[in-house]
RODRENGU-14266 format. One record per residue (C-alpha): residue number from 0; residue in three letters; chain; x, y, z. Coordinates in Angstrom, 2 decimals. Layout:
// RODRENGU-14266
+-----+--------+--------+---------+---------+---------+
| num | residu | chaine |      px |      py |      pz |
+-----+--------+--------+---------+---------+---------+
| NUM |    ala |      A |       X |       Y |       Z |
...
+-----+--------+--------+---------+---------+---------+
END
This chain:
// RODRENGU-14266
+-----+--------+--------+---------+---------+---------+
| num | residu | chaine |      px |      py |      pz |
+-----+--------+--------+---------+---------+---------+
|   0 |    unk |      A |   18.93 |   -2.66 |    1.44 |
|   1 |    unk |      A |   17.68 |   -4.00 |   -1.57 |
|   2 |    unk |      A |   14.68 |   -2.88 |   -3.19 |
|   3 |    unk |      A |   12.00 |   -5.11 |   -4.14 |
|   4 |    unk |      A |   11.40 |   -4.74 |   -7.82 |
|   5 |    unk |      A |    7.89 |   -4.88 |   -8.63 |
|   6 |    unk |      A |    4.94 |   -2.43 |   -7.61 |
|   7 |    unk |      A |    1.12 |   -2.49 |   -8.13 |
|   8 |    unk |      A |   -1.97 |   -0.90 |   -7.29 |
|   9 |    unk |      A |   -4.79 |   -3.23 |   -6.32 |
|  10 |    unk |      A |   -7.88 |   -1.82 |   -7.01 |
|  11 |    unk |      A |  -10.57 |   -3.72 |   -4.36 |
|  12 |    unk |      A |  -14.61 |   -3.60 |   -4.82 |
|  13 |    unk |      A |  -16.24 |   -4.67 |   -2.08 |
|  14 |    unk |      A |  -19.79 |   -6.97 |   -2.07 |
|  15 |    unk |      A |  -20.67 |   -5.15 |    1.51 |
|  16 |    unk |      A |  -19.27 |   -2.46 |    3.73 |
|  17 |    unk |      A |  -17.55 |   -5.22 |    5.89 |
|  18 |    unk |      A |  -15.53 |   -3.19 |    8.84 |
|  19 |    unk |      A |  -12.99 |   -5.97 |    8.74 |
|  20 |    unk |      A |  -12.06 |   -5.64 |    5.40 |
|  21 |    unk |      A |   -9.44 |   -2.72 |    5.62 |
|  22 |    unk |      A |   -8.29 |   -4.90 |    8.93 |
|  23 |    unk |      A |   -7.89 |   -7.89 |    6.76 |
|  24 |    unk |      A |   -6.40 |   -6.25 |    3.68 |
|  25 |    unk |      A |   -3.45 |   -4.48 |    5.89 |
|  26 |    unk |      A |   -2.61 |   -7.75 |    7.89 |
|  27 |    unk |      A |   -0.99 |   -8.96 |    4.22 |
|  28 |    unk |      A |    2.67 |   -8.11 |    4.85 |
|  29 |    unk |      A |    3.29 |   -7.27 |    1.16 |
|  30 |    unk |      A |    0.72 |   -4.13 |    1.53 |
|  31 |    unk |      A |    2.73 |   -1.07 |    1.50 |
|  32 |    unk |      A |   -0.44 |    1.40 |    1.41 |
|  33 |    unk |      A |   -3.97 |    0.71 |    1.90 |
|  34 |    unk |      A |   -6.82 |    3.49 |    0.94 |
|  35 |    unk |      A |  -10.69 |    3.95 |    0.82 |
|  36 |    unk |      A |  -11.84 |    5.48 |   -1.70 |
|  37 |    unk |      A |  -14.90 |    6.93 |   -3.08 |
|  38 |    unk |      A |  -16.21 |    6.08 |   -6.59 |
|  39 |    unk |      A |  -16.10 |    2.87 |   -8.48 |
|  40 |    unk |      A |  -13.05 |    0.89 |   -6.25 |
|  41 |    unk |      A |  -13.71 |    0.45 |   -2.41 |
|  42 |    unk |      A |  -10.04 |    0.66 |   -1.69 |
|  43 |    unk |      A |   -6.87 |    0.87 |   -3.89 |
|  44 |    unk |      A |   -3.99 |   -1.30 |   -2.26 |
|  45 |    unk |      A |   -0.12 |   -0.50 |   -3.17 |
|  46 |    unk |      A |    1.93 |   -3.71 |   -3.40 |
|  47 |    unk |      A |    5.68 |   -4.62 |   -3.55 |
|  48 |    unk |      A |    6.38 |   -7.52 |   -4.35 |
|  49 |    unk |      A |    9.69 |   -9.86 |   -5.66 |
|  50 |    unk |      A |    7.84 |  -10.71 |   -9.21 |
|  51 |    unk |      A |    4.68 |  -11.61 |  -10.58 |
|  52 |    unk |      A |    3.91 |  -15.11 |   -9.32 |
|  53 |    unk |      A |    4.13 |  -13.33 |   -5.93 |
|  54 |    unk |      A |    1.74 |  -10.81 |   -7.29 |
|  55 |    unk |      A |   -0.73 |  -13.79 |   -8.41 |
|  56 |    unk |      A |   -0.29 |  -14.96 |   -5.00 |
|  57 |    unk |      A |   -1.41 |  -11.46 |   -3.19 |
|  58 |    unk |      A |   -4.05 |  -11.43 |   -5.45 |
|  59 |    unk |      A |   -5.32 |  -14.21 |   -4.20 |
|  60 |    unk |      A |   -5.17 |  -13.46 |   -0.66 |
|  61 |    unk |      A |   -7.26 |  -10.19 |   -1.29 |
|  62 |    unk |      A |   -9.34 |  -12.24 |   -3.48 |
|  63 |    unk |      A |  -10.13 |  -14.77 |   -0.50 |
|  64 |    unk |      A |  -11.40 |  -12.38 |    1.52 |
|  65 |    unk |      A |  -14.83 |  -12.71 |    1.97 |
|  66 |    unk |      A |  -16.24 |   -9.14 |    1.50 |
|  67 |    unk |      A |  -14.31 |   -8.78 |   -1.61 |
|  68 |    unk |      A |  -16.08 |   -8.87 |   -4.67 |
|  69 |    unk |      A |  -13.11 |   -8.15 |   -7.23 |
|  70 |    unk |      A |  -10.34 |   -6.90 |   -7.69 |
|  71 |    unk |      A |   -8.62 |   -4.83 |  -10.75 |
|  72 |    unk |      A |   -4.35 |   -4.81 |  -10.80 |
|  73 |    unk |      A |   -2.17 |   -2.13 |  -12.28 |
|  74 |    unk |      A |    1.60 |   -3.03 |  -12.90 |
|  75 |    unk |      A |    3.84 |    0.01 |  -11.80 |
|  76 |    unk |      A |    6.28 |    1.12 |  -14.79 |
|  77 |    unk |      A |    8.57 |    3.14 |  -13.67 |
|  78 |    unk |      A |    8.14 |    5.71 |  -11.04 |
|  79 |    unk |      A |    9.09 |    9.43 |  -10.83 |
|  80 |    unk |      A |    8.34 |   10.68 |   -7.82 |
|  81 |    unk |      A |    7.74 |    8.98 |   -4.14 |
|  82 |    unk |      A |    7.96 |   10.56 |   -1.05 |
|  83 |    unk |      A |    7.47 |    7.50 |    0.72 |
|  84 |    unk |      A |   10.55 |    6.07 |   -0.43 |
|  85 |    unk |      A |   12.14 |    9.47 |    0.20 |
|  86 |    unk |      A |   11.03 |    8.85 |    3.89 |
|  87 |    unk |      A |   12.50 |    5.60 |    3.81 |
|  88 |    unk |      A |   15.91 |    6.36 |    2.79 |
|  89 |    unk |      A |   16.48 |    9.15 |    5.51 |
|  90 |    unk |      A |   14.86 |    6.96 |    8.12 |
|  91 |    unk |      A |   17.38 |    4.57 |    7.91 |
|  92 |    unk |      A |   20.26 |    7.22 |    7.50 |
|  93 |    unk |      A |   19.54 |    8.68 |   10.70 |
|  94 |    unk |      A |   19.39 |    4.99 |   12.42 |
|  95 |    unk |      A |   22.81 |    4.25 |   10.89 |
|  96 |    unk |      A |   23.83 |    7.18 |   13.03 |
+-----+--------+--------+---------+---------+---------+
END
């Protein structure tokens, strides 16, 4: 399986505490992670996406949503440690089995 190259965090404020607004965010199929947080951000949002005109396009999407109020992207670098992909690996090892 080939990885998709690019990964961000998404960093969502919010206008309103709309209960539909975690709902919404986590329908958008390139959402690996979604999280509330507390302090500045509402929720931080882990994307993977192909490049960055896909990322402009997720962007969007969050951005359409009415609750939110903006939005703040980091670009991931390179990345040292994650379990998640660790979990995805031997997840499909054991259905190859």
């Amino acid at each position: 399986m080939k990885e998709t190259p690019l990964v961000a965090f998404v960093f969502v404020q919010t206008q309103l505490h709309a209960a539909k607004t975690a709902e919404n965010l986590a329908q958008i199929p390139e959402v690996e992670e979604l999280h509330r947080v507390a302090g500045e951000d509402c929720y931080v949002v882990r994307v993977r996406v192909a490049n960055t005109g896909e990322l402009d396009r997720v962007v969007r999407e969050i951005e359409r949503i009415r609750s939110v109020h903006s939005t703040r992207t980091t670009l991931v670098l390179k990345t040292f440690k994650d379990k998640s992909e660790l979990h995805r690996q031997r997840s499909s090892a054991s259905s190859a089995v």
